[in-house]
N, C-alpha and C positions, 0 to 999 in steps of 0.2 A: 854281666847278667842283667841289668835294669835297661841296657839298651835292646834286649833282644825277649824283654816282657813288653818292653813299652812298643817295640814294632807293633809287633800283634795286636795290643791295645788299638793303638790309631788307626792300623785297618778294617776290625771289629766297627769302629767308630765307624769309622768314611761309609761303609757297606751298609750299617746300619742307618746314616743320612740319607742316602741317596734311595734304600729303600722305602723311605718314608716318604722324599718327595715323589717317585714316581706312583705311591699306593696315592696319594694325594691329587697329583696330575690326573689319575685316571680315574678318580670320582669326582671332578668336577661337574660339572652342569656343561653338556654340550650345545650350543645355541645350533641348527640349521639355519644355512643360510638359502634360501629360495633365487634360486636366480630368472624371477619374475622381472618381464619389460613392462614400467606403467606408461602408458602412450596418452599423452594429454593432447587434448584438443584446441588447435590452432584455433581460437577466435578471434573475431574484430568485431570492435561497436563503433555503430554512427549515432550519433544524435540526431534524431528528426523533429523534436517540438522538444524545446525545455521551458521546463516553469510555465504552464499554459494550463489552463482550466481546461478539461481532457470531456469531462461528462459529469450528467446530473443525473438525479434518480430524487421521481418526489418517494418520500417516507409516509406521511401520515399528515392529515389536519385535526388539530385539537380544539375543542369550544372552553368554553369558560369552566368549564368542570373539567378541569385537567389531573393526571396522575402527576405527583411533583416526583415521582422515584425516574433515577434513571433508566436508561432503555440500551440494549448494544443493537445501535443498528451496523446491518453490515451492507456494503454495495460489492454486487461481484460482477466480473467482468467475463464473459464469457469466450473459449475461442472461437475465432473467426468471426468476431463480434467486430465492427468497424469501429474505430474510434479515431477522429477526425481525417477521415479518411482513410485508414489503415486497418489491415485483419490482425487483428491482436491474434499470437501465437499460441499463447495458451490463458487457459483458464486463470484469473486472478481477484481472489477477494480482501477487501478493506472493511476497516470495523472500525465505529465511533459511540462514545457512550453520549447519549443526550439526555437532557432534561426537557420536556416536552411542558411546555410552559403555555397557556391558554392566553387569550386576551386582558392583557393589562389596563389601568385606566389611562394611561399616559398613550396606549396605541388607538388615537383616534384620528380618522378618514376626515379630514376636513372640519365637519361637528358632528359627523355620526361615529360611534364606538366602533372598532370593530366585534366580531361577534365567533372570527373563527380566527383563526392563527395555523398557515400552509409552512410543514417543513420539507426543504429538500434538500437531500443531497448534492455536493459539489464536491468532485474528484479533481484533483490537482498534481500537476509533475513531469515528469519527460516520456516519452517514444522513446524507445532505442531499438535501434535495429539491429539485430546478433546476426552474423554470419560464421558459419562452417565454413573456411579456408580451404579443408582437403574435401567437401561433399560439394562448397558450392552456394549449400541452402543457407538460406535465411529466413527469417521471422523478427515479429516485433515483440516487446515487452512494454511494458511500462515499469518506469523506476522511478526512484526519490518521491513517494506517491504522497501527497495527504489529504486526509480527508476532511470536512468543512459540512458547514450547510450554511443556510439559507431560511431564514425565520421571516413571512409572509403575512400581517393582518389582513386582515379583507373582512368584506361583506356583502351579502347577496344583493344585488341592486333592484332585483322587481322580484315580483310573488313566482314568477313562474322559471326561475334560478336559470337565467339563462347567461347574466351577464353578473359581473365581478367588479366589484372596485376595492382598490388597493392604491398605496402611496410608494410612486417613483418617486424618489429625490427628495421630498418633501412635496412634491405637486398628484393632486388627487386622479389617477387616471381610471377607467371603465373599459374592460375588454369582456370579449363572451370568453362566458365557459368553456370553450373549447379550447380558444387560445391560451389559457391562461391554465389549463393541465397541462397543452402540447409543453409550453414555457418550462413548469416543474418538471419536465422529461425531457427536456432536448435543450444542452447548453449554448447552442447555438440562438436559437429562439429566448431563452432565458436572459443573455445578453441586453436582448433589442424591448423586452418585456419589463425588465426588472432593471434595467440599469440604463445609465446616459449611452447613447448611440458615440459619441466624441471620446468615451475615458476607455474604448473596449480595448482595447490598444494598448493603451496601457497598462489594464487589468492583467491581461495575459501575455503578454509579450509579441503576439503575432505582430504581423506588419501590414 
């Protein structure tokens, strides 16, 4: 008799396990799976200019009455905008927080003070050239970027503000006006203006 209570008991049992894991199985959480292709894009980079002073952008000149609070300036690079030669691909901006700092007594022209103080911007970093593998195309960027400036005393050399003097090297030079914005605008010019003609080479890496 206790063998054939106890049957039934263990089947009762087993009937009742098994219903419980499948009521269990079947309120899980079913995940979908997508059977989505993600299709990445074949690139290659060339390096075309690393580590090179790329472009300038003057900012602003401040006299002796200066804001001492910070400023964010930014320099943006626009597309198809040449930069040493090259169409930049797309639109690219850089930002630096400056202290715009007026004429100190220590920045003096020879034995005249100066009387204004020119900043400009100096962008730094590589060209790369991306290419699309399966299109073909290519385009530049600029990478590993930073941004710099260039802190200028001067002062106006005659009443009728035609010409500028300012200290290359330590030695007192006078260029016009003209030259001496194209210089804060174009890093090329900036080089042969503001620095030794012999160290540009090394400044930037070209050859």
């Amino acid at each position: 008799m206790r063998r054939l209570q106890r049957g039934p008991a263990m089947l009762f049992l087993t009937i009742l396990m098994v219903s419980v894991f499948l009521t269990g199985y079947y309120h899980l959480p079913k995940t979908t799976v997508k059977n989505h292709q993600v299709e990445k894009k074949s690139l290659s980079y060339e390096v075309l200019k690393e580590d090179v002073d790329l472009a300038a952008h003057y900012y602003k000149s401040v006299g002796k009455k200066s804001d001492s609070s910070y400023k964010r300036a930014t320099f943006t690079i626009k597309k198809n905008e040449k930069v040493l030669g090259y169409n930049i691909g797309k639109t690219q901006s850089f930002s630096k927080y400056l202290k715009l700092v007026g004429p100190k007594s220590k920045d003096m022209i020879g034995k005249v003070e100066a009387t204004k103080v020119a900043y400009t911007l100096v962008l730094s970093g590589d060209l790369v050239q991306v290419t699309d593998n399966k299109t073909n195309q290519s385009y530049t960027l600029i990478d590993n970027a930073r941004l710099a400036y260039r802190r200028v005393p001067y002062y106006m050399t005659d009443e009728t503000n035609s010409e500028v003097t300012y200290l290359r090297n330590g030695v007192k030079k006078t260029v016009s006006i003209a030259v001496f914005k194209d210089a804060l605008e174009d890093i090329n010019i900036s080089k042969n203006v503001f620095e030794r003609t012999e160290s540009t080479s090394e400044n930037t890496g070209q050859e």
